[in-house]
N, CA, C and O atoms as CSV, one atom per row, in Angstrom:
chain,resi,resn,atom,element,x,y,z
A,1,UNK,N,N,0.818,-1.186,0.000
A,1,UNK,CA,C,0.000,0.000,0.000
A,1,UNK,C,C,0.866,1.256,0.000
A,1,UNK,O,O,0.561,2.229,-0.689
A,2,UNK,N,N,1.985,1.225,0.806
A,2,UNK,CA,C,2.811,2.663,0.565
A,2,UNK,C,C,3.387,2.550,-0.638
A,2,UNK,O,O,3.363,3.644,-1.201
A,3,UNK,N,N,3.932,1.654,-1.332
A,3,UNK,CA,C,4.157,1.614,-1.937
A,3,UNK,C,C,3.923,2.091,-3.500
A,3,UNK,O,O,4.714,2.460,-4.368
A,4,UNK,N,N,2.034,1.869,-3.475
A,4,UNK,CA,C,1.093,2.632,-4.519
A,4,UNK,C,C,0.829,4.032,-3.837
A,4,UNK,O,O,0.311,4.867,-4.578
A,5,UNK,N,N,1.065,4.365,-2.725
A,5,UNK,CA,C,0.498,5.733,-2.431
A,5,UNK,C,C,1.585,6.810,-2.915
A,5,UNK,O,O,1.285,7.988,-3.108
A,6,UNK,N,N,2.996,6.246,-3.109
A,6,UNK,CA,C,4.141,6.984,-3.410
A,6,UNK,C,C,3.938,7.448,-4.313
A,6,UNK,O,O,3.850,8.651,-4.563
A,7,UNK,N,N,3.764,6.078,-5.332
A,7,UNK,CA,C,3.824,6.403,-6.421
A,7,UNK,C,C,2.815,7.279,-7.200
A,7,UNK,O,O,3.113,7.958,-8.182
A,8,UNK,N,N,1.585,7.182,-6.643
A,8,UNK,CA,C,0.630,8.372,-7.091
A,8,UNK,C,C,0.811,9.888,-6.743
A,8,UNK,O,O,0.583,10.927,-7.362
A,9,UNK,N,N,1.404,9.546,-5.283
A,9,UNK,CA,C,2.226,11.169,-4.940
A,9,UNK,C,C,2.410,11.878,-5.879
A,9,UNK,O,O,1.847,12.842,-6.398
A,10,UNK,N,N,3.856,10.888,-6.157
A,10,UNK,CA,C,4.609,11.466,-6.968
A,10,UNK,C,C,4.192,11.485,-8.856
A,10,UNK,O,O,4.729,12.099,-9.778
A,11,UNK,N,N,3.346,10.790,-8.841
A,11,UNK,CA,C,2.946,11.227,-10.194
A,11,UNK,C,C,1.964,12.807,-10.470
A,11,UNK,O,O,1.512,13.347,-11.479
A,12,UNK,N,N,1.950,13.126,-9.062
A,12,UNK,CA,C,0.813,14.367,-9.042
A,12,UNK,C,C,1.926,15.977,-8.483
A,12,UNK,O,O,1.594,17.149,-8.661
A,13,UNK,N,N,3.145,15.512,-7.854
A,13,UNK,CA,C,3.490,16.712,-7.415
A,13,UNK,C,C,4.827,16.840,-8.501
A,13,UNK,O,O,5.231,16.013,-9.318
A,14,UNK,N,N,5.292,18.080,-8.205
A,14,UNK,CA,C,6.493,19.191,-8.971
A,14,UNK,C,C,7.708,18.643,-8.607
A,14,UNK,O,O,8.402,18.093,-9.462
A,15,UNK,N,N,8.202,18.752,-6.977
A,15,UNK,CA,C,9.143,18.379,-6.827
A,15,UNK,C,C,9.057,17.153,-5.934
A,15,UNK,O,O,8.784,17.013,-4.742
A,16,UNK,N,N,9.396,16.274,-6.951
A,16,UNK,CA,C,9.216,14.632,-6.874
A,16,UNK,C,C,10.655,14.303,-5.445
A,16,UNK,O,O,10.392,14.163,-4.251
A,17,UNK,N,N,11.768,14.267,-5.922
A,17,UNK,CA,C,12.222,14.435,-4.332
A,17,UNK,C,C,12.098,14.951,-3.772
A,17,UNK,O,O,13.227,15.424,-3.641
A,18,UNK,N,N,11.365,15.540,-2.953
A,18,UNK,CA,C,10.589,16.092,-1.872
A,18,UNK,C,C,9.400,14.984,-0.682
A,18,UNK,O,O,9.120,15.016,0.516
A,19,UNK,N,N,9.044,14.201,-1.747
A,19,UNK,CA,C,7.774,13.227,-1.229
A,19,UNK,C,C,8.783,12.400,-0.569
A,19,UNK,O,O,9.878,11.981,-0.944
A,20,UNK,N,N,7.982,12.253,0.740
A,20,UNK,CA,C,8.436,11.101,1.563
A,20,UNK,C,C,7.142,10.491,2.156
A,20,UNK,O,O,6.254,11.270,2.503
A,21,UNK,N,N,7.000,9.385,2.273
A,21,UNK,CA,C,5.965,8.411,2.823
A,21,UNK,C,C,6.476,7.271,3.652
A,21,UNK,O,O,7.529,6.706,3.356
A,22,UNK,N,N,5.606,6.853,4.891
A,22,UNK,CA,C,6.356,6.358,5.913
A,22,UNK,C,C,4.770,5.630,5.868
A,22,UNK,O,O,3.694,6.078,5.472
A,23,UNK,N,N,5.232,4.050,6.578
A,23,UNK,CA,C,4.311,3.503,7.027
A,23,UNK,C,C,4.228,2.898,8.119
A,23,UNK,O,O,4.652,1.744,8.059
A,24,UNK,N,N,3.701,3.349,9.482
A,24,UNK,CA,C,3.650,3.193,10.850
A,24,UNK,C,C,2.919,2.177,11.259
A,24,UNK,O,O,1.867,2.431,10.672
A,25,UNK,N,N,2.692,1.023,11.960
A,25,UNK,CA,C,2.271,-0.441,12.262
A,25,UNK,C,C,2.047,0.092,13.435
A,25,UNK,O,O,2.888,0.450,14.260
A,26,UNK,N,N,0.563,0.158,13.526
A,26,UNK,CA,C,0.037,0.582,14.976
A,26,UNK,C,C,-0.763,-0.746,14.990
A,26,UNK,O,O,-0.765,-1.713,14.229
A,27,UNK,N,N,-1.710,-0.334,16.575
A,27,UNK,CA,C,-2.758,-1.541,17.038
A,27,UNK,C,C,-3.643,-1.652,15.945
A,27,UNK,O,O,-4.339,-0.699,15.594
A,28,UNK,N,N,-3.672,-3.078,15.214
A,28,UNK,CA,C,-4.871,-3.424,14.454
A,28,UNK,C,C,-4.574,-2.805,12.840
A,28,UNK,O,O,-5.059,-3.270,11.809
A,29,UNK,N,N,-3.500,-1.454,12.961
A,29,UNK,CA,C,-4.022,-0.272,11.456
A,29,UNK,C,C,-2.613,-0.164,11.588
A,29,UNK,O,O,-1.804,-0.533,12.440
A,30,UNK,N,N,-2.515,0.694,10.069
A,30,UNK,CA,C,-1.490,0.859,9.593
A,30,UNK,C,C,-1.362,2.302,8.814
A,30,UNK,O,O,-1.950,2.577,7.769
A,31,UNK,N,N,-0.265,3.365,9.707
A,31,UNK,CA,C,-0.986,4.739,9.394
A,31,UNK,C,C,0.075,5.279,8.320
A,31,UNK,O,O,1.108,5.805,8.734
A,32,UNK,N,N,-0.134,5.172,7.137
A,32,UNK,CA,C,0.425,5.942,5.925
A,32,UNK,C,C,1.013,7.577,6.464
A,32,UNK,O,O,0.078,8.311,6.783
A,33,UNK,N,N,2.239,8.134,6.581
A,33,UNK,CA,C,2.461,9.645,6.595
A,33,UNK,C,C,2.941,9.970,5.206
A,33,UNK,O,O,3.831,9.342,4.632
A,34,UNK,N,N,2.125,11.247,4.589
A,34,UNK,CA,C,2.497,11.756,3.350
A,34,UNK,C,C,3.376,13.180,3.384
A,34,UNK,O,O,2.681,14.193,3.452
A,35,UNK,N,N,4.632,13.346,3.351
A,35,UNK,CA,C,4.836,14.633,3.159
A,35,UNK,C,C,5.655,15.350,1.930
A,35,UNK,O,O,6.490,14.695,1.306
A,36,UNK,N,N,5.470,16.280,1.709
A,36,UNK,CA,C,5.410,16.352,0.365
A,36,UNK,C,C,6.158,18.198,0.364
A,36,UNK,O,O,5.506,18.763,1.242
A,37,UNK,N,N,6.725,18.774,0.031
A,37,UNK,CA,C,6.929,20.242,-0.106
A,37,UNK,C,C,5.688,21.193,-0.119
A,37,UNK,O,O,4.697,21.050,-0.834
A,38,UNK,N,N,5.940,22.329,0.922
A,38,UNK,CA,C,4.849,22.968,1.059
A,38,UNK,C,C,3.880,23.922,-0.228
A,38,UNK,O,O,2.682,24.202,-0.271
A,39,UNK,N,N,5.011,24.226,-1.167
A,39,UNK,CA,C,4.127,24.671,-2.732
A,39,UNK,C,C,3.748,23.148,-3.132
A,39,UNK,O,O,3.859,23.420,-4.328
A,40,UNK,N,N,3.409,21.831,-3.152
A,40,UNK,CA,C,2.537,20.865,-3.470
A,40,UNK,C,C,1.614,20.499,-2.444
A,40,UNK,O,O,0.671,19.710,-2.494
A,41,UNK,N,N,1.927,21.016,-1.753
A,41,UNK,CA,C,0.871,20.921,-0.518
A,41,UNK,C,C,-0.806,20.789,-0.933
A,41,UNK,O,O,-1.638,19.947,-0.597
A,42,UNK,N,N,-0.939,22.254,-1.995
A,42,UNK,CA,C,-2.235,22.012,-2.546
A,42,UNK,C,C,-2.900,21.152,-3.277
A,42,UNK,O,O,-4.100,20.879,-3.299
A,43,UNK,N,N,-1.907,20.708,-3.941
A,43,UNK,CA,C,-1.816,19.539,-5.068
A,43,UNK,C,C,-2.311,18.472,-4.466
A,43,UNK,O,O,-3.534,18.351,-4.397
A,44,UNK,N,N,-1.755,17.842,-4.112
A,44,UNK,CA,C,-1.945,16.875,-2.620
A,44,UNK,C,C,-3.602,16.876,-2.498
A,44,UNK,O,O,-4.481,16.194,-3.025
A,45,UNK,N,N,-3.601,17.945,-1.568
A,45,UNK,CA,C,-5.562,18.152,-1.066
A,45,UNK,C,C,-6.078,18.627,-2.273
A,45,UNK,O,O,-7.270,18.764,-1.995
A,46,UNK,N,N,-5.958,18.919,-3.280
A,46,UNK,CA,C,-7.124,18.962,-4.080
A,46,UNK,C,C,-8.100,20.017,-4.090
A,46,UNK,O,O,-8.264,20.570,-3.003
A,47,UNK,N,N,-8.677,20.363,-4.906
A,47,UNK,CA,C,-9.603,21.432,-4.814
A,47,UNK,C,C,-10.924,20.295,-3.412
A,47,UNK,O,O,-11.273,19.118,-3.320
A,48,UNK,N,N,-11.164,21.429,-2.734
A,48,UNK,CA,C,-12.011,21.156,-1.495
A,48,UNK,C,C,-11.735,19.883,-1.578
A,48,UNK,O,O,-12.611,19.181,-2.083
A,49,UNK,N,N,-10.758,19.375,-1.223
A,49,UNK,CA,C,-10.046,17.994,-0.893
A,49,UNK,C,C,-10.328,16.935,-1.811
A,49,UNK,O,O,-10.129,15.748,-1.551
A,50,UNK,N,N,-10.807,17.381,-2.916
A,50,UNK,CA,C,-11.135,15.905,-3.959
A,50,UNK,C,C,-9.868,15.033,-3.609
A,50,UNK,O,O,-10.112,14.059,-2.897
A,51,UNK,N,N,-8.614,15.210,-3.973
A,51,UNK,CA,C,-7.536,14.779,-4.241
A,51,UNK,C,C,-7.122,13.682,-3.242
A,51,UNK,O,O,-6.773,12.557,-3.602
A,52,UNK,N,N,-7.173,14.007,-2.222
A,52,UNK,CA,C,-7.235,13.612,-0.888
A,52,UNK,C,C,-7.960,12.733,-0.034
A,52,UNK,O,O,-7.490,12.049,0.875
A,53,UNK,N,N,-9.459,12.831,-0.502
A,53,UNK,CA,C,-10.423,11.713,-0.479
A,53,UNK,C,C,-10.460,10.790,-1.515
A,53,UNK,O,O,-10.878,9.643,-1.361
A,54,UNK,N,N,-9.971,11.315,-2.745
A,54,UNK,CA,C,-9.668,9.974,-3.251
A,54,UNK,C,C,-8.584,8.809,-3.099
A,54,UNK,O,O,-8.753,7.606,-3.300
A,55,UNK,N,N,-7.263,9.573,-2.635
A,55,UNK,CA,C,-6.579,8.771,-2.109
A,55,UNK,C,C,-7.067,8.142,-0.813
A,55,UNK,O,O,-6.917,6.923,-0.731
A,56,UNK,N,N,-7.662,8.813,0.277
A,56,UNK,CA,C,-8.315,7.702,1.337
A,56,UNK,C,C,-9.268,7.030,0.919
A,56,UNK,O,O,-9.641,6.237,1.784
A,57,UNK,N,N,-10.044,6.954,-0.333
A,57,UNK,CA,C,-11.487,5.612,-0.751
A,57,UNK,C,C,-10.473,4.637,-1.288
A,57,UNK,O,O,-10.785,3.462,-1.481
A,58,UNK,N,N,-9.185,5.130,-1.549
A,58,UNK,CA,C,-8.173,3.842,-2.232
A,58,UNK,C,C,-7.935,2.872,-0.823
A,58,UNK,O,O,-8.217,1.678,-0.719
A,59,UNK,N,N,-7.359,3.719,0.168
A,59,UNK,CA,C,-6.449,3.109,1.314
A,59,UNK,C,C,-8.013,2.268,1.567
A,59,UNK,O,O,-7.951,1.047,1.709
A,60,UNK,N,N,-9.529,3.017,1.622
A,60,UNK,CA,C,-10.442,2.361,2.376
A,60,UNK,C,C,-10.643,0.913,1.492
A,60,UNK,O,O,-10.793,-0.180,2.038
A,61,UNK,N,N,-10.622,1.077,0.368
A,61,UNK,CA,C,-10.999,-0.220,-0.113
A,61,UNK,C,C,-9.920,-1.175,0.002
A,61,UNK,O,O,-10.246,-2.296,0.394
A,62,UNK,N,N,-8.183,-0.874,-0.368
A,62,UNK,CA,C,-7.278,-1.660,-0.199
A,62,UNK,C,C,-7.897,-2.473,1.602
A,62,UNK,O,O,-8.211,-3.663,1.595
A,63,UNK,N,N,-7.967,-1.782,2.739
A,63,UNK,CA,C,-8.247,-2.153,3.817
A,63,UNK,C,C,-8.977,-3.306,3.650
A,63,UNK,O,O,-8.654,-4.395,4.125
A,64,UNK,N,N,-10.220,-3.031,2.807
A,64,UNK,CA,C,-11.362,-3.863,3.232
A,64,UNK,C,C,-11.360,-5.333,2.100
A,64,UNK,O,O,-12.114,-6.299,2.218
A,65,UNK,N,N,-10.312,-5.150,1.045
A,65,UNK,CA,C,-9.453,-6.520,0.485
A,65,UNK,C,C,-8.948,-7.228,1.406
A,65,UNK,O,O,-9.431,-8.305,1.754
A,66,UNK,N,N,-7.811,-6.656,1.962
A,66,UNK,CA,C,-6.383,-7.388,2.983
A,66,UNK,C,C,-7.190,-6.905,4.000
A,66,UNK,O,O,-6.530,-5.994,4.500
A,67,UNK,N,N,-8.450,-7.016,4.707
A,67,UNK,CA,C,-9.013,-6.824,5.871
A,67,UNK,C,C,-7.819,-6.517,7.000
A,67,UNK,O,O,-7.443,-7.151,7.985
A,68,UNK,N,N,-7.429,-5.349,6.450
A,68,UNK,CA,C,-6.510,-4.651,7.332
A,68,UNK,C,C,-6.603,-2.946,7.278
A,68,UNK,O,O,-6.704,-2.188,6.313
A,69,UNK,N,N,-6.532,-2.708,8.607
A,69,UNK,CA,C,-7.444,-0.649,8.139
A,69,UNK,C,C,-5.977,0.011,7.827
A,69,UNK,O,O,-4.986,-0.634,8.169
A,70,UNK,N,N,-5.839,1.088,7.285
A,70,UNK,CA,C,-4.956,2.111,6.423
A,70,UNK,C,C,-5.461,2.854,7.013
A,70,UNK,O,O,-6.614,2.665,7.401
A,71,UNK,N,N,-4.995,3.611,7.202
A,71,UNK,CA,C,-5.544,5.603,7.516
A,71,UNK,C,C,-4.158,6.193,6.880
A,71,UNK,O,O,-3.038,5.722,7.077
A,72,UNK,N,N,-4.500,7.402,6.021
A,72,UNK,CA,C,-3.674,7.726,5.115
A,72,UNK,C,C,-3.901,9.700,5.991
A,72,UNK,O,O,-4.943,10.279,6.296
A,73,UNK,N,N,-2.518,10.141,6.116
A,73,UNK,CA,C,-2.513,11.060,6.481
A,73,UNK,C,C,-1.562,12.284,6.314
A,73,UNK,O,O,-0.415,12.208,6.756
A,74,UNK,N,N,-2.112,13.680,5.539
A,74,UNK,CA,C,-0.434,14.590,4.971
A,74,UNK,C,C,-0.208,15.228,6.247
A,74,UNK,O,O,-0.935,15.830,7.037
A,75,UNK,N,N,1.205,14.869,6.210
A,75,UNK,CA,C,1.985,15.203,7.517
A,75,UNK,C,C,2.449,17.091,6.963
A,75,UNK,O,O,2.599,17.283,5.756
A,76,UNK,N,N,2.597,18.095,7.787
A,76,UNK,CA,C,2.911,19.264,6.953
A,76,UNK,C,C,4.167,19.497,7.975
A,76,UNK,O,O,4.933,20.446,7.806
């Protein structure tokens, strides 16, 4: 899963080294951090967050395949 979230990152922002994504193994979930340079910042969220909810209906459905929860979150 971080693995596809990178890579969509980075197919959407400017300065591609900049994106870093971390994936944290908590109780039960597994919490995606997105951070990204603050001029892509917007990019990222999306006009009134389209961008952003679509990347979390991805993490929600990957979850509910590998019945394992994702929470996907931009770190600033």
């Amino acid at each position: 899963m971080k693995e596809s979230v990178e890579m969509i990152v980075k197919a959407l922002v400017d300065e591609v080294d900049a994106v870093d994504v971390r994936a944290i193994d908590r109780e039960g979930a597994t919490l995606i951090e997105v951070r990204v340079a603050p001029g892509d910042m917007g990019k990222i969220i999306g006009r009134q967050g389209r961008t952003i909810r679509a990347l979390r209906s991805l993490a929600y459905a990957v979850s509910l395949k590998k019945r394992h929860r994702y929470i996907l979150e931009i770190v600033e």
